[in-house]
C-alpha positions in Angstrom: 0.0 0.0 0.0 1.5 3.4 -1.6 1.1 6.2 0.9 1.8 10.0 -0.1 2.2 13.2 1.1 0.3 15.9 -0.5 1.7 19.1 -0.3 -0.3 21.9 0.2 -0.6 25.8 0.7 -1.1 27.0 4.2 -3.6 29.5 3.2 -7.2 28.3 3.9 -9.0 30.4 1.1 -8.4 33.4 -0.2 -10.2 35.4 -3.1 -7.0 35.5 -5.2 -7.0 31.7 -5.2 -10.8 31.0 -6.4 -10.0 33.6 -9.4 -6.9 31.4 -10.4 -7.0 29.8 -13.7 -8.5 26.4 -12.4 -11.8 28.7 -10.9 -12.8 30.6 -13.7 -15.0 28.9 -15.6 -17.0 27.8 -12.6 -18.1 31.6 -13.0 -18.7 32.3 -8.7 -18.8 35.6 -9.1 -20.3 36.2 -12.6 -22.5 39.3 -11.6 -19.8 40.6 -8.6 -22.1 39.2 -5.9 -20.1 38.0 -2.2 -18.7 35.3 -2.6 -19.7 33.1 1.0 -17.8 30.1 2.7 -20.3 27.8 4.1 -19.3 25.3 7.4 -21.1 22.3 6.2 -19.6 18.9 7.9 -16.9 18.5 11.1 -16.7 14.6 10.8 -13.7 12.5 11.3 -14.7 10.5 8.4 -16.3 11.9 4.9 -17.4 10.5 1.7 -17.7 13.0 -1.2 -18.9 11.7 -4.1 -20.0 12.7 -8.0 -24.0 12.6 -8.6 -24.1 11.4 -11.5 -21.5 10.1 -14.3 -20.1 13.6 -14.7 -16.8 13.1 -12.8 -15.4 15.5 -10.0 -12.1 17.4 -10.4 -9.5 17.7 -7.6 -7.1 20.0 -7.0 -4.0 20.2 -4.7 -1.1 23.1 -5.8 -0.3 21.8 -9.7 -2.0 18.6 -9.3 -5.3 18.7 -11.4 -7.3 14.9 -10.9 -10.0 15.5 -13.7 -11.9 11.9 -13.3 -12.5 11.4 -9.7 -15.8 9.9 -9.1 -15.9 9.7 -5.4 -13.4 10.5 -2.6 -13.2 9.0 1.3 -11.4 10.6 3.7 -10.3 9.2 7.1 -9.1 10.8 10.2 -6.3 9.1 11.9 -4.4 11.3 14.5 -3.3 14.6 12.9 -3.9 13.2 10.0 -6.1 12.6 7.5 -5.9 9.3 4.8 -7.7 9.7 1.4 -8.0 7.6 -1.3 -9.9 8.0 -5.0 -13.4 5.8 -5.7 -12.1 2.3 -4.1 -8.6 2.9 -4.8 -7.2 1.4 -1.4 -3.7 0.8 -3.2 -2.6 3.8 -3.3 -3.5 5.7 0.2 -2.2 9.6 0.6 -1.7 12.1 3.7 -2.9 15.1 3.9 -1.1 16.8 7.3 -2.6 19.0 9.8 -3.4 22.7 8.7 -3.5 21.6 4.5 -6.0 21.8 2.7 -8.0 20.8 -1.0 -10.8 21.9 -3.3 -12.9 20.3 -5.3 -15.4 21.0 -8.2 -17.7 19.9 -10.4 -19.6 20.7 -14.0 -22.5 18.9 -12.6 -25.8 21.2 -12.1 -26.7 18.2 -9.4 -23.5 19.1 -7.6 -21.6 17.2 -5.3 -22.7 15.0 -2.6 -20.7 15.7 0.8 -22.4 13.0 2.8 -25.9 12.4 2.3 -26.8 16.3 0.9 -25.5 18.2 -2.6 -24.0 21.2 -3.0 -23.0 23.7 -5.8 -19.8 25.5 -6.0 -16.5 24.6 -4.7 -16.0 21.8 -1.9 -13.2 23.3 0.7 -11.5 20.5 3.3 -8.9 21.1 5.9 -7.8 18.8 8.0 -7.6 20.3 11.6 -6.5 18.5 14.8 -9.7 17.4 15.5 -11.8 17.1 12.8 -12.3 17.8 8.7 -13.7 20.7 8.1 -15.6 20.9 4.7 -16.6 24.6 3.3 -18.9 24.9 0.8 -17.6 28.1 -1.3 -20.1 29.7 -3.4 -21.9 33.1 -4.5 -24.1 34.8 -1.8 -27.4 34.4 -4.1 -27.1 30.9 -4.8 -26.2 29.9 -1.3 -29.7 32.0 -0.4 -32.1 30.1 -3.0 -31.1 26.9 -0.4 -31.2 29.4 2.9 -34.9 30.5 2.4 -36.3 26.9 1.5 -33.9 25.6 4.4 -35.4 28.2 6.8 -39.1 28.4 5.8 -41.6 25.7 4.1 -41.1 26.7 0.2 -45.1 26.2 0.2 -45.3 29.7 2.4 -46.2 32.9 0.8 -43.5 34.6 -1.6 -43.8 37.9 0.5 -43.4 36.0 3.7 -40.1 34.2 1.7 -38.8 37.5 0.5 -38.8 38.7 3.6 -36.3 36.2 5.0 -34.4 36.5 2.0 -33.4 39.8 2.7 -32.9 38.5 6.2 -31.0 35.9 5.9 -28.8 38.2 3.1 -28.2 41.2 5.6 -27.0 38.5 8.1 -24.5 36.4 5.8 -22.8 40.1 4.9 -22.9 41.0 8.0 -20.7 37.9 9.0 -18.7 37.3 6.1 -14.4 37.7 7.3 -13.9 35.4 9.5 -10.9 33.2 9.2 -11.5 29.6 8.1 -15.1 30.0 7.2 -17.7 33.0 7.1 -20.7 31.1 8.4 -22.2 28.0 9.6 -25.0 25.5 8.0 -27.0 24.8 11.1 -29.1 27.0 13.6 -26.3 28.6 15.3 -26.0 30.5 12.5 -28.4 30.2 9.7 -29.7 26.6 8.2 -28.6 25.7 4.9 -28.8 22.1 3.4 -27.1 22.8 -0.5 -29.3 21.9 -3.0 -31.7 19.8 -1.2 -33.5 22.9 -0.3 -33.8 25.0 -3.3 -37.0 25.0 -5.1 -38.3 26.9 -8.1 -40.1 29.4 -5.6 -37.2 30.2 -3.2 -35.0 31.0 -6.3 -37.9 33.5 -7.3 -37.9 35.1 -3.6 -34.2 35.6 -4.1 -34.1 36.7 -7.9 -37.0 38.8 -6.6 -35.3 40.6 -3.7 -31.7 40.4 -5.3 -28.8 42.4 -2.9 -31.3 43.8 -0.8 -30.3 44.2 2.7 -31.8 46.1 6.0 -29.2 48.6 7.2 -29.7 50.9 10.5 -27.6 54.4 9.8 -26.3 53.2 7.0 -25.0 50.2 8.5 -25.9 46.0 7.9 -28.3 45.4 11.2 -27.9 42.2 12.9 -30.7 40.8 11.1 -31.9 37.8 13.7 -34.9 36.1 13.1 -36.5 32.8 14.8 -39.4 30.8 14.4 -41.9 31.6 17.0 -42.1 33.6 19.7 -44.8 32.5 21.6 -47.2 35.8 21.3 -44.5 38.7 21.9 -40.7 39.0 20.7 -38.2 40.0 22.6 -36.0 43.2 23.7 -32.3 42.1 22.0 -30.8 43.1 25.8 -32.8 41.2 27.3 -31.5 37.9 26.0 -27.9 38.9 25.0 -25.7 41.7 26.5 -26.3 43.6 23.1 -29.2 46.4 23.1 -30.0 47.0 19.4 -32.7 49.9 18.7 -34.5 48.1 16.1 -34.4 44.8 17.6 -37.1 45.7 19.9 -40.3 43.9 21.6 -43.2 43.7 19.3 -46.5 42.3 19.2 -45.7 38.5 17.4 -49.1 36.5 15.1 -47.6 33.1 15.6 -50.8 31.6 17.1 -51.4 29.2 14.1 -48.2 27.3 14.4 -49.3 24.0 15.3 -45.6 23.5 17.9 -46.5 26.3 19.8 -47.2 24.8 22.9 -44.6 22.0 23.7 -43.4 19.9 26.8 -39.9 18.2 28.3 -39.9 16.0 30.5 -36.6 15.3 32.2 -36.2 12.1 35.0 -34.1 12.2 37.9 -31.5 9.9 36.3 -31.4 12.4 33.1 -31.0 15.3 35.4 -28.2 14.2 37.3 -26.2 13.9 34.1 -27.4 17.1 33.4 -26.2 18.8 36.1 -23.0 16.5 37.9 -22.2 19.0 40.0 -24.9 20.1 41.8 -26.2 16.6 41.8 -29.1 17.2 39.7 -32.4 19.7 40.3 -34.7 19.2 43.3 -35.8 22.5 43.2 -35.9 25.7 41.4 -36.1 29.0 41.5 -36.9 31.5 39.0 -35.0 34.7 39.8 -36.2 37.1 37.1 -38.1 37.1 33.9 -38.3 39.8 31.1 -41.3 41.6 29.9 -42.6 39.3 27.5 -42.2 36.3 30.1 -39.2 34.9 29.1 -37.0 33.4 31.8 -34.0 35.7 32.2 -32.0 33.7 35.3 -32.6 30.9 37.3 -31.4 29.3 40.5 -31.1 25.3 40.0 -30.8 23.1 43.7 -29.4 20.6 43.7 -28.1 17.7 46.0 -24.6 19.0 46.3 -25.4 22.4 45.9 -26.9 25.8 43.7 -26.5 27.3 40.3 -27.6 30.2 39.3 -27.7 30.3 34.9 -29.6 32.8 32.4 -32.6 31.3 31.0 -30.6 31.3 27.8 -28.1 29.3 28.7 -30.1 26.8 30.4 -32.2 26.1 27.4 -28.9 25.6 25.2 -28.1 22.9 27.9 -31.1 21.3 28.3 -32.1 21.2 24.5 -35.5 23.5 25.3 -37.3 25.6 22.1 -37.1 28.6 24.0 -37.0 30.0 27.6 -40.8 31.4 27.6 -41.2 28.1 29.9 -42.4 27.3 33.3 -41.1 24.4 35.3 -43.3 21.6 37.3 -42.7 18.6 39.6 -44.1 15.6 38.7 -43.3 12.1 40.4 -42.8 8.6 38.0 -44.0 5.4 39.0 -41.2 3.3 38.3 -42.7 -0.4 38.4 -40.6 -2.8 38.9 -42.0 -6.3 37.4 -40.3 -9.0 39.2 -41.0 -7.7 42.6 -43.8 -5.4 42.1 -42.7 -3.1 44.4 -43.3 0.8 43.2 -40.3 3.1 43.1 -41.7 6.7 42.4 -38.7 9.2 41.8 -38.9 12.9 41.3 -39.2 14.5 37.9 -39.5 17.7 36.3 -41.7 18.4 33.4 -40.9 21.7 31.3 -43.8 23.6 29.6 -43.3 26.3 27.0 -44.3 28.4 24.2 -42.6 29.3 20.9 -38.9 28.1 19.4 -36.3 30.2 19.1 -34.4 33.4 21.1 -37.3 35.1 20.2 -35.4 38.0 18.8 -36.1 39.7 15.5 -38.2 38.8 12.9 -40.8 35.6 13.5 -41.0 33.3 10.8 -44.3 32.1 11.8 -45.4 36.0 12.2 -44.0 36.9 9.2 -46.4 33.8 7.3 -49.9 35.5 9.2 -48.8 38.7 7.8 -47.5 37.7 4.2 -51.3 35.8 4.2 -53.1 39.0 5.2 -51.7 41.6 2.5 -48.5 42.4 3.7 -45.3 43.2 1.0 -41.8 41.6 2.5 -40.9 45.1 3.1 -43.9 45.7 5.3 -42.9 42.5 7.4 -39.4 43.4 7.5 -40.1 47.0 8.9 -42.5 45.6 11.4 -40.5 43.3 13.0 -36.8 45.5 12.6 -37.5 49.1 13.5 -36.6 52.3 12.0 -34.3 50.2 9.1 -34.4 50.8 5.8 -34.3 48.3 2.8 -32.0 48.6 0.2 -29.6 47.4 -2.4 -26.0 46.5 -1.3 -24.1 48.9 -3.8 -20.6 48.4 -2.2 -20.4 45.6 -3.7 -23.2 44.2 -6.1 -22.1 46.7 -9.0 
């Protein structure tokens, strides 16, 4: 078994490099839009793979494979093994902090696990993981945003509306080092091609490099998806006071998940909290306006914490903190013995999904339905922000 060393540039991705000679006739940037690096997979083992019988090309420095069909890559250590289709006989390294690109003619794109995606295919191999980017122009990435964010089936107003959104919010974090934004709800979702639908590419097309700006400036355009009746003051669930990020009255009572439930048992909670030996009893400390839990005091048997509503949903895996908490006891049956073993529980009950920040998805359907342009929405929910095109760099 042949193993090589590939030798690449210690640059992750730079504009310079996408506009080489190998990059131009994937035409990224064919009407100067933003170009966007996407964070779509941290696994320690990948399969990339052509979707069709149009073959994949792979590129390292001067080395051009033009026929590669499918690609797996292995983490071992601080390094990372790859080998072309089934190839096992001949095995190369790529080292710790190199990287390689990959691209295809195919309109399907390329598979990267079990989704597609246009554009160029970024992986480094870090310490820990490969990291795979998905590289690719601003409006194209948002065609699959929109129909990853918001049922395609929804109104077009209601979908331009998060269009322009989610648009003002990718600008506003594109520059960071090894990628400008992630796939998943920490940032916003975006699931390649899988998502985009003949009318998400019409909400983009539609609403093409419009962006909300406050004094001239991108806003912090956050949205969720329900907020349970009332959104919430930016300051009051982040450090952050934005003046159009403001409470406002929310229409999200037709979403069918409004209401929801957790249950957590005694066990669960125990490996929740270690260190304070679970929750026997709570206390909530204060709430904001609209409800929301802002801190909390947890008792436990070995002790308190006290921890913003905010973090505790992020721990516990709750929609949102516009919850109250309840003790229930669970008959634990044993069958051999029949002897009953009830243990304390605690049963969660809440309202909405999401911070609750920004503009409501589900609020932003009820008003799209009842007459309302995607500007309309946007200026309801964001206030004293105006709409327009992105001139410094769409030209």
């Amino acid at each position: 078994m042949l193993t090589r060393h590939l030798k690449f540039t210690n640059k992750y991705l730079v504009i310079g490099f996408i506009c080489s000679s190998f990059f131009c006739n994937q035409n990224l940037n064919a009407s100067n839009e933003p170009i966007i690096r996407v964070l779509i997979s941290k696994e320690k083992n990948l399969r990339i793979r052509a979707d069709r019988n149009i073959p994949m090309i792979f590129k390292y420095q001067n080395l051009i494979k033009k026929n590669v069909k499918g690609i797996t890559l292995e983490k071992e250590k601080n390094s990372i093994k790859l080998f072309f289709d089934k190839n096992k006989s001949k095995i190369y390294e790529i080292e710790v902090d190199k990287g390689l690109v990959i691209k295809s003619h195919d309109k399907r794109g390329i598979w990267v696990g079990g989704k597609r995606y246009s554009g160029l295919i970024y992986i480094k191999n870090l310490k820990n993981e490969i990291f795979v980017v998905n590289t690719l122009g601003i409006e194209k990435y948002l065609t699959s945003v929109v129909g990853s964010e918001m049922p395609h089936r929804w109104p077009l107003e209601a979908l331009k509306a998060q269009a322009i959104a989610s648009r003002t919010y990718a600008l506003k974090k594109i520059g960071n080092d090894l990628y400008d934004i992630d796939s998943t709800q920490r940032d916003q979702v975006y699931n390649g091609l899988e998502s985009k639908t003949y009318k998400t590419n019409k909400a983009v097309k539609y609403t093409k490099s419009l962006v909300i700006t406050h004094k001239n400036k991108l806003i912090n355009a956050l949205f969720h998806s329900s907020s349970g009746g009332m959104t919430e003051n930016s300051e009051d669930v982040w450090k952050n006071k934005y003046p159009y990020l403001i409470s406002v009255k929310d229409f999200d009572q037709n979403n069918p998940k409004l209401y929801w439930k957790k249950i957590f048992s005694n066990k669960e909670l125990q490996i929740i909290f270690p260190k304070i030996g679970g929750i026997k009893e709570t206390q909530i400390l204060d709430i904001t306006k609209t409800g929301r839990v802002k801190n909390i005091k947890l008792i436990g048997d070995y002790g308190s914490l006290d921890i913003s509503g905010t973090k505790l949903r992020k721990k516990m895996g709750l929609k949102s903190t516009l919850f109250r908490i309840k003790y229930t006891e669970v008959d634990n049956q044993k069958e051999k013995n029949k002897i009953k073993n009830y243990n304390k529980s605690i049963m969660i009950s809440g309202m909405g999904a999401g911070h609750g920040v920004g503009m409501s998805q589900w609020g932003a359907k009820h008003l799209a339905m009842h007459g309302y342009k995607a500007k309309d929405i946007l200026e309801y929910f964001y206030k004293g922000i105006q709409i327009k095109p992105f001139k410094e760099i769409y030209k």
